[in-house]
N, C-alpha and C positions, 0 to 999 in steps of 0.2 A: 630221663626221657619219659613222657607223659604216656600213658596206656593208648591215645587217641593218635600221637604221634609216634607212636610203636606199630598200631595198624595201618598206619599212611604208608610209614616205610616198607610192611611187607607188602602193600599192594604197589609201591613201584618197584619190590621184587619182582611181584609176578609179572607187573608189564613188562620189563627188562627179559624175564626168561621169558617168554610168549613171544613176544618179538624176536628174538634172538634164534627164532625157527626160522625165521623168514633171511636173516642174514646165513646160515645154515645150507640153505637150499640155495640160492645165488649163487654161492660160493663155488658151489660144485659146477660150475661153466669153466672155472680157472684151475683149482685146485683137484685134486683126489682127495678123498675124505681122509683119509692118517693124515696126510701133511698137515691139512686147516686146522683136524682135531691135536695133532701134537704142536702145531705151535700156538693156540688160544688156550691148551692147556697150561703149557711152559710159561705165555706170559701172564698166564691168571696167577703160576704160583710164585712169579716173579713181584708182582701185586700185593701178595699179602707175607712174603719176605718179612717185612720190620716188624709184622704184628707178631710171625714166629717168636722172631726173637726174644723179645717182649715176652711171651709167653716162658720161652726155655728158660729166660732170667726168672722169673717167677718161680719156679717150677724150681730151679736150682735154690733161692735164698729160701725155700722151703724144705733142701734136702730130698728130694724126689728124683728117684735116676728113668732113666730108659733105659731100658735091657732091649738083648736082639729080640726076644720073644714079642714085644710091643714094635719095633721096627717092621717083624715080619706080618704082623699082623693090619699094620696099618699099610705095609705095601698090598697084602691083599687085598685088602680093599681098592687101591689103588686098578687091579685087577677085574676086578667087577665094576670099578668105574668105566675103566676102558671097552672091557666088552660092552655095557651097556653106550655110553655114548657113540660109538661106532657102529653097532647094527643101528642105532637110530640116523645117524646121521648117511649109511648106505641107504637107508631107505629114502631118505629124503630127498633123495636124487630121482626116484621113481613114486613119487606121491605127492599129494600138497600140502601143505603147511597146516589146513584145517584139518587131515586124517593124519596128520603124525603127532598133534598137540594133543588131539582127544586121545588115539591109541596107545600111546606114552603115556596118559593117565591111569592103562588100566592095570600099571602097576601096584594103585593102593589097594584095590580089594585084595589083590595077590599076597600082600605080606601078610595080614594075619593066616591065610592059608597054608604058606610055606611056615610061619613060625609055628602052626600047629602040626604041620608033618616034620620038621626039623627038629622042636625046641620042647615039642606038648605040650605046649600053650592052649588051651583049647579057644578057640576064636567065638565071640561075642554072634549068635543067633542073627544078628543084622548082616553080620559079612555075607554069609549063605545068598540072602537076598540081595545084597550087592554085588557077589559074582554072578547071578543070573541076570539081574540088571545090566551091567557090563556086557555079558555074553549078545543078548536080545540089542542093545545098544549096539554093539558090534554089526552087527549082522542088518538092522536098519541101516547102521553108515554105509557098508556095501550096495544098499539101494534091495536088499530083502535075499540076495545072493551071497552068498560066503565067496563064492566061486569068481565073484566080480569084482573082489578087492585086487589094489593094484599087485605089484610087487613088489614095491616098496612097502607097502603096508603089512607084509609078510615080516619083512624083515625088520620093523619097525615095533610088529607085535612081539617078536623075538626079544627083542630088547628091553621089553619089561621082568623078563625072567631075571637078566643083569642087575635092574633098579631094584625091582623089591628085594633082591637077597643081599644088595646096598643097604638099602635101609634096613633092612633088618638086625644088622650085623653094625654099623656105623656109630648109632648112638651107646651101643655096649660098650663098645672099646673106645670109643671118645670118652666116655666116662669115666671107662678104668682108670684113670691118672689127671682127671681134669684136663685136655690135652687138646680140644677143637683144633686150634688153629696151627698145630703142628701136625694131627691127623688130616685135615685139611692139605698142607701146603706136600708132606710125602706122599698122597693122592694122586696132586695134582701132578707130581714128579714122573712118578711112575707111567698115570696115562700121560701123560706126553713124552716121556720117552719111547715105551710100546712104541706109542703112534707114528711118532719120528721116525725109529729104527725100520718097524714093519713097511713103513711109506717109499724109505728110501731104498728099501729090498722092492717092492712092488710099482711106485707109481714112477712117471718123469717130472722131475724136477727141472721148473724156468723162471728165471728172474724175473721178466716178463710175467708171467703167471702169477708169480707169489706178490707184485707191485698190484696184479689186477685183485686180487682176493687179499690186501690189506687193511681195504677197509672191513671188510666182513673176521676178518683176523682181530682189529681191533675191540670192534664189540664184541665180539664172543669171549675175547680175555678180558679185556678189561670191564666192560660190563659186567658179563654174563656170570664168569667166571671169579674176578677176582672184584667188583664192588658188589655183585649180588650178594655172593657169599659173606661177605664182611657184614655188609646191612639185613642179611636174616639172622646172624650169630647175636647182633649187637641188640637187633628190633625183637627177638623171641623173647628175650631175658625182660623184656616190660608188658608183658602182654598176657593172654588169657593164651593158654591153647588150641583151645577151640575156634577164637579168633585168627590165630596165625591158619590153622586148617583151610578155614573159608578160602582166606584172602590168598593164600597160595595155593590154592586149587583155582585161584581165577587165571591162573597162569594158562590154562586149557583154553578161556572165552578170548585171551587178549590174542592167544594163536590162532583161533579162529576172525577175529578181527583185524589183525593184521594181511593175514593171510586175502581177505575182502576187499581189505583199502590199499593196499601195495602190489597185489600181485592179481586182485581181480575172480578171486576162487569165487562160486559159487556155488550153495547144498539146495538140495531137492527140497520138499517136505518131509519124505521121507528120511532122506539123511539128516539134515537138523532134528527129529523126531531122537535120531539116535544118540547124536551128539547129547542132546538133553538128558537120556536116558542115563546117559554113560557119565555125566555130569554128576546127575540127583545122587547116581549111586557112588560118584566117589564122596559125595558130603555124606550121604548115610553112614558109611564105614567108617568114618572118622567122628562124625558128630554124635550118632543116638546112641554110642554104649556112654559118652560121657554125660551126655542127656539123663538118661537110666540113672547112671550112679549117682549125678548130682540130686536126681529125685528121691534117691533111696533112704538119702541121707537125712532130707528132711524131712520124710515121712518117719 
């Protein structure tokens, strides 16, 4: 795969995940948020099933075992997936598709933060000014009030604590073992069992209901869930980093644009001001330390 058709593909990652807010919130007319989330979960890791395999065969003809230690750790994750997709997808019942797609991003500036109080990592000089960026962006999205964010946007900002300590934690232990798509697929397991089990202790369950919310069931697994993933695993391995960054932060503008043509949302000046704001600084956090270093080199 060519570098040029590596960045194609993550950019119809991010339309797939940016859209995939919008089937999200629909959903929630029929469904209760566990059941939709456990079963687009379950069938996302029914999706990428053969590639496990594939992998564990690998993985075996090189003598490579799994221990529980690696089990338990890849279910926590599992863990953190769940919390984070579920406060997100509670909020989404009480907000719009354009403040849950930006407020969901401001998990990036969060990770180097948390990996510097967690890991002492000490975070690159720009994040600072990306979490203020984010902050200020925040607070324009509310329209200059904190006070006037929804309630779902409460419980939506919650759920970044979820993602970034995802990310932060995911690509370590996917590494330990070369292991993506078995990290991946016991993820997937776990939140959608959580989701399942909790759902069917908490919501009601109708046949009727889950026929009206299959199609939003389908895109979220099969899409969202089990071809997105497969096509950012496959498109990262040809590409720049820096590149995948952009193009999968555009997942925030396709949420906001779906959110305009599907459902009719419309921001102030002031709110789009924020969304921008809250944009620039998730590219900052991710683009200018690689900037710098790539400079340093050559100088």
């Amino acid at each position: 795969m060519t570098r040029t058709r590596a960045n194609l593909t993550l950019l119809l990652v991010a339309l797939i995940w940016g859209t995939t807010f919008v089937a999200q919130q629909l959903v929630m007319k029929d469904l209760g948020p566990f059941i939709y989330t456990g079963s687009r979960f379950l069938l996302g890791a029914l999706i990428i099933v053969p590639m496990a395999l594939r992998e564990y065969a690998r993985l075996s003809d090189r003598g490579v075992r799994i221990k529980a230690a690696d089990l338990l750790a890849w279910c926590g994750l599992g863990g953190l997936l769940f919390g984070g997709i579920i406060l997100q997808q509670i909020g989404l019942g009480a907000t719009t598709v354009t403040n849950a797609g930006f407020l969901t991003a401001l998990y990036m500036p969060l990770v180097p933060v948390l990996s510097w109080l967690m890991l002492r990592q000490r975070p690159h000089l720009s994040v600072w000014a990306a979490v203020i960026g984010s902050l200020v962006g925040t607070l324009l999205l509310s329209g200059g009030e904190l006070s006037a964010l929804a309630e779902g946007d409460y419980w939506v900002i919650g759920s970044t604590i979820f993602w970034a300590l995802h990310v932060l934690f995911v690509g370590r232990i996917a590494a330990d073992k070369g292991t993506p798509i078995l990290v991946a697929l016991t993820q997937f397991i776990v939140c959608g069992l959580l989701s399942i089990v909790w759902g069917g202790l908490t919501e009601t369950i109708e046949a009727s209901s889950l026929w009206a919310g299959l199609p939003a069931i389908l895109y979220g697994g099969i899409l969202s869930v089990g071809v997105g993933f497969t096509l950012q695993v496959v498109a990262q391995r040809h590409t720049q980093a820096a590149d995948a960054a952009v193009l999968l932060s555009a997942e925030t503008l396709f949420a906001g644009l779906a959110g305009a043509l599907i459902l009719g949302e419309r921001l102030t000046a002031i709110q789009f001001t924020g969304c921008a704001l809250i944009f620039i600084s998730i590219l900052a956090v991710q683009l200018l330390p690689m900037w710098l270093q790539a400079r340093s080199k050559t100088n």
